[in-house]
N, C-alpha and C positions, 0 to 999 in steps of 0.2 A: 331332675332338671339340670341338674351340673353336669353329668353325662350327657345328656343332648348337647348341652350348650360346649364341652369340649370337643365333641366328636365335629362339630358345625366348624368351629375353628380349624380342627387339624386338618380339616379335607378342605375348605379352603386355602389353608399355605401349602397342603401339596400340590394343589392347583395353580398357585401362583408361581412355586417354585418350576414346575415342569412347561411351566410356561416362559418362564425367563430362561430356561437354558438354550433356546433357539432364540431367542426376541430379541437380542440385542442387534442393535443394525448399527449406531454410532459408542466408538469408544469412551466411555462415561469418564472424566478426569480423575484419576487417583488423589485424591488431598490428603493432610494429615488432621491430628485431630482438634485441630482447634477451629478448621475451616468449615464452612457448611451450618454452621448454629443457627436458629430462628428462634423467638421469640412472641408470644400474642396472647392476647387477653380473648375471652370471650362470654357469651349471656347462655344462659340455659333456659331451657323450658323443660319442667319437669313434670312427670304424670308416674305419682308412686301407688303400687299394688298393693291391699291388702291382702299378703300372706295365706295366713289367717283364715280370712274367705274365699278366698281362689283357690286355695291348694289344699285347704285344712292343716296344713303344719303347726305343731301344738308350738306357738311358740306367743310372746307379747304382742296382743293386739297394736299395732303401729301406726294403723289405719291408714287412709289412701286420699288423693286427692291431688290439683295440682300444684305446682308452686316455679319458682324462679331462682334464679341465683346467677355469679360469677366463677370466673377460673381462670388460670394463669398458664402456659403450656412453655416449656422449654424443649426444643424440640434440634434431631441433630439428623443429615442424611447420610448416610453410610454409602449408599450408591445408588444408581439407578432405579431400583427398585425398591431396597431397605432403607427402613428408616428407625430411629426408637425416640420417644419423647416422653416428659416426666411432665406431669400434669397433677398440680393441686384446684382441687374443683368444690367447690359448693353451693351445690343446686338448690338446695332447701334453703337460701338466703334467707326467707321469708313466712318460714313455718310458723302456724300460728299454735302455740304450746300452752294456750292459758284456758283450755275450755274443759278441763277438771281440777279441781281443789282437793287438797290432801287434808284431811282428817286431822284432830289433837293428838292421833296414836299413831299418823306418819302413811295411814293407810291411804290407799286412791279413791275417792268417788268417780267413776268413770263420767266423761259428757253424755249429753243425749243422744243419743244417734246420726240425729240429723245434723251433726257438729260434732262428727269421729274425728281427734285432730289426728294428724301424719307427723310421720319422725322428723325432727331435722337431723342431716347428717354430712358429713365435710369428708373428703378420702384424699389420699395422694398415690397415685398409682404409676407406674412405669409400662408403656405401651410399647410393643412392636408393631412399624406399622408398614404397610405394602403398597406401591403403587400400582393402579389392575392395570392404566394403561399403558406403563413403562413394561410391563410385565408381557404383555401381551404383544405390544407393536416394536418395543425397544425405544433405547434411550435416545430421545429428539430434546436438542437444547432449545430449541424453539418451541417447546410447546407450552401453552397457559393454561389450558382446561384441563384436569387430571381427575380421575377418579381413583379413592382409594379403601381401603380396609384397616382396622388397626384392633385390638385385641393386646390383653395385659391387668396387672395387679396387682393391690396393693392397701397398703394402710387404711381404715377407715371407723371414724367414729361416728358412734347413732346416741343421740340424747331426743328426751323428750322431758321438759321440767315437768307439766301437769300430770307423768305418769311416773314421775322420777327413776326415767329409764336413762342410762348411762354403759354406754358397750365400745370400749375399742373391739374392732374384728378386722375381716378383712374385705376387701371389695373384691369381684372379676368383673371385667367390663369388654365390652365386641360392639361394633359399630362398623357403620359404613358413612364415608364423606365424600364430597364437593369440592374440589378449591378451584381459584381462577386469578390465578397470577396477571393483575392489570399493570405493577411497575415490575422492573427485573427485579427489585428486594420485594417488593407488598406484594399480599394475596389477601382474598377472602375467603373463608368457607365454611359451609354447611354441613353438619353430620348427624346423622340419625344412632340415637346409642340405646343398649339396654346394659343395667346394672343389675349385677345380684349382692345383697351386703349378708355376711355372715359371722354368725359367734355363736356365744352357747351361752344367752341369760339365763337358762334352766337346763336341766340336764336332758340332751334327748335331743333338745333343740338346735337347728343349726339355720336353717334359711329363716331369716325373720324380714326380709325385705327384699323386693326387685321393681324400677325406676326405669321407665323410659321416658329418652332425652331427645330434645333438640337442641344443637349448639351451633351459632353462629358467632363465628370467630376472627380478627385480623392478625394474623402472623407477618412479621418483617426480616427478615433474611439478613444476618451478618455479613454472607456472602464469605469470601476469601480472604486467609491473610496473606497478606505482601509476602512472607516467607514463600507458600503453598503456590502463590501464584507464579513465583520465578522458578520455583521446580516443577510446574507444570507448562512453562515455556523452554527447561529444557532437556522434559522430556519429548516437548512435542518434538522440537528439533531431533530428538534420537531415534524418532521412530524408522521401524525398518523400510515403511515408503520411502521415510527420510533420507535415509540415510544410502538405501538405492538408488535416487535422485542424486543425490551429491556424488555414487560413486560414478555413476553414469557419466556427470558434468567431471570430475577429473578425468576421467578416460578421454572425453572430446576435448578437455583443456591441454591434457599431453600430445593430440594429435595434431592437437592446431597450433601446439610449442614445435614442435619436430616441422612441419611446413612452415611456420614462419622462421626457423633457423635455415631451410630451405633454400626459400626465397632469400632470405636477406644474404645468404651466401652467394647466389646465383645475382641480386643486385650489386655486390661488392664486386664480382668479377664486371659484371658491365660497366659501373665505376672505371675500374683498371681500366679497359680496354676505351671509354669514353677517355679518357685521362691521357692512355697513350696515344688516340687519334687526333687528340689535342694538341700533344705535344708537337705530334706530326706536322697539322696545320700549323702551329704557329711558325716551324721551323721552317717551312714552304710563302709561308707568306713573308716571316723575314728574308727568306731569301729573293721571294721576286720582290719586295720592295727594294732591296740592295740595289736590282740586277735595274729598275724601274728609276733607281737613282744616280745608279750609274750610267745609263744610257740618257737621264736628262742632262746630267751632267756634259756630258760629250756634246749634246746637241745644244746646251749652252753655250759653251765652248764655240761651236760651230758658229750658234747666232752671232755671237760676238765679232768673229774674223767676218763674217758675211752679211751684220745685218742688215747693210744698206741697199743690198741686191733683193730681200724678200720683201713682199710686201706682205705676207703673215707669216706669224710663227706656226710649224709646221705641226702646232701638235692641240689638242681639243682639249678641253672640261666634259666629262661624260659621265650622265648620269640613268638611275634606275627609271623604269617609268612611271610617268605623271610625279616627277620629282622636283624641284626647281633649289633643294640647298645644294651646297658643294657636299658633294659625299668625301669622309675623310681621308678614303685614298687619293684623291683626286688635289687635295690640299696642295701637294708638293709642286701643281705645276702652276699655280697659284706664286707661290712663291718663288718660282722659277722666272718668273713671266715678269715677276715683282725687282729679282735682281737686274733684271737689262734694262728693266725703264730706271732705276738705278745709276746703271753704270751709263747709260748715254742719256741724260738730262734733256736731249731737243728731240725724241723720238715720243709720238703719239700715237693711241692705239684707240679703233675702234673695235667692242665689245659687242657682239652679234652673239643671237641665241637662236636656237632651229629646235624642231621638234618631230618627232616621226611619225605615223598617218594615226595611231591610236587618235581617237576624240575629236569631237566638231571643231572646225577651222577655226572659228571664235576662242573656241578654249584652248586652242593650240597659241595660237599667237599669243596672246594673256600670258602664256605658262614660259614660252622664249621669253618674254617681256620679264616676269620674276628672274628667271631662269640667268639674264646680261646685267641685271640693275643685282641681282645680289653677289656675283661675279667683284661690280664694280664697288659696293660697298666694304667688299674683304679685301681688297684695293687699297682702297683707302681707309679703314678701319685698322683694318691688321698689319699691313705691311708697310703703309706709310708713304703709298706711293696718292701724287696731287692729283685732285680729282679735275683739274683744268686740262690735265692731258688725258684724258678718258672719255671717248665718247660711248654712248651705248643706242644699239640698234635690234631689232628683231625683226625675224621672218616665219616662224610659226613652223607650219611645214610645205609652204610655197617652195623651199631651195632641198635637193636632197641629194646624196651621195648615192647615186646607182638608185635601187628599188626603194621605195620610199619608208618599207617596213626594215631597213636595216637600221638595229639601237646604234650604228654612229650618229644617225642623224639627232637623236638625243645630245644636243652639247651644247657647249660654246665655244666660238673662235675670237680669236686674236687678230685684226687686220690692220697693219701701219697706214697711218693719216700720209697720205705724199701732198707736200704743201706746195 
């Protein structure tokens, strides 16, 4: 029977093992060894053999029957598929050992038949155990249903008071389970087991007992220590996906360093050359402002020897279109206009504004109308000249110099009051 029951075992783990050397499909976390522990209590249902009468092995009647018990499992996962766990179990909680009386000389009156009691017996065994469908499909962190196998052995004691049997031996035990992982640390599960328990109460004798079990169990998972968990966050980072990925992202980080010193090279030269056309401009606009004040100037000059002969000053306010402020180049003749009413105190001027054919007559007119009255408020706001010698007039774009779409006609003029 021990040879069956070895040869059952080894060809199952050669089958689990040539099954897992293709079946891995996700890399299972390496941990060290404190990570991975479980823990769980579980009930037995027990259904023990007579020996004895099943087999004829000459050994103590131990008799058969069923019974119950508890057990403790400490259990640890090695990997994927391996697992080993130390289990103290005592099935026979409940053996009923009082239905023979021993004699004044120590001897046994055996029970009646129909009240053969059964051993009790308590074992602590150390189990290898397999997962079939990590084995078979490969390591899924998501998965909760598992089935598995486990096999292993170890210490075991068989008493029976009414026969004043007492035997440490040893136990082998093989089974098949159930689990179903419902939290990520709890599971449940079911296992179908047969035990064989052996010693030698007489000489000769060696099998005195085998016990099929049922045991449903709760295991709770330690899970990971914090150590275990940061070395596997940096090995994940080192893996060679990894670590391809990252060499990939510096290669496109250097390309994209070398084009952006590129570019910013090629924007630092348009800078420069923005910078010098700047310079340019300003150096052309100081200059026609010079040449625009030197030439008011002159025609100041002029106004002054001649102003009684004109009846306007020969020169406009002109602006961009649909515009009605003073544009700031246009300032200085503002102020130009400002020193002759200035310097001859009885000269009055009316303030006309025109506008060029852009936009409905209505809004043309409106817009000379802004166009003379803000004229006459930087008049008298800024320059200080009395708004009682100011008149202001508009004509929209009813009056025009030549074609009516020329921007002169965009202005204001200056025309002397003749009293």
């Amino acid at each position: 029977m021990l040879k069956r029951v070895s040869k059952i075992a080894m060809l199952a783990g050669f089958i689990a093992i040539a099954s897992s050397v293709f079946a891995q499909q996700n890399e299972y976390p390496r941990y060290g060894f404190w990570s991975n522990w479980g823990i769980g209590i579980n009930g037995s249902f027990n259904y023990q053999l007579d020996t004895k009468q099943y087999y004829g092995i000459e050994s103590p009647a131990w008799g058969k029957g069923l019974n119950g018990g508890l057990g403790v499992t400490i259990e640890q996962k090695l990997n994927h598929v391996w697992g080993f766990r130390m289990r103290f179990n005592w099935p026979s909680l409940f053996a009923d050992c009082q239905d023979a009386e021993k004699t004044a000389t120590g001897s046994v009156t055996p029970a009646p038949a129909t009240r053969w009691t059964m051993d009790n017996h308590a074992a602590w065994t150390v189990e290898i155990k397999l997962s079939i469908n990590d084995a078979i499909k490969g390591y899924d962190p998501n998965r909760r249903a598992s089935f598995y196998t486990f096999a292993g052995g170890g210490l075991a004691f068989s008493f029976n008071d009414a026969r004043n049997f007492g035997h440490v031996g040893i136990q082998m035990d093989a089974g098949l389970g159930f689990s179903y992982k419902f939290t990520d640390r709890s599971s449940l599960y079911i296992e179908g087991e047969a035990d064989v328990l052996a010693d030698a109460p007489n000489p000769g004798a060696l099998l005195h007992d085998m016990n099929l079990l049922v045991n449903l169990g709760y295991m709770y998972d330690l899970g990971v220590t914090p150590t275990d968990r940061a070395v596997a966050a940096q090995r994940a980072l080192l893996t060679q996906e990894r670590f391809d990925a990252l060499s990939n992202q510096a290669e496109t980080l250097k390309k994209d360093l070398v084009e952006a010193k590129a570019t910013e090279q090629k924007l630092e030269n348009q800078v420069e050359e923005l910078n010098t056309e700047n310079d340019r401009i300003k150096t052309e606009a100081d200059e026609r402002s010079k040449a625009v004040a030197d030439s008011l100037a002159k025609v100041i000059d002029q106004l002054k020897t001649d102003q009684l002969t004109y009846y306007a000053i020969p020169f406009s306010v002109l602006y961009p279109n649909d515009e009605w402020r003073v544009p700031d180049s246009e300032m200085v003749k503002l102020q130009a206009v400002a020193r002759i009413m200035k310097d001859n105190p009885d000269v009055k001027l009316t303030i006309v504004g025109f506008c060029d054919h852009t936009g409905s007559d209505a809004y043309n007119m409106k817009l000379s109308q802004k166009r003379a009255e803000e004229v006459k408020r930087i008049m008298v706001k800024k320059f200080g000249v009395d708004g009682d010698r100011l008149d202001v007039d508009y004509k929209g774009k009813t009056m025009a110099f030549g074609d009516l779409k020329f921007s002169v006609n965009r202005r204001v003029s200056f025309y002397r009051v003749i009293e």
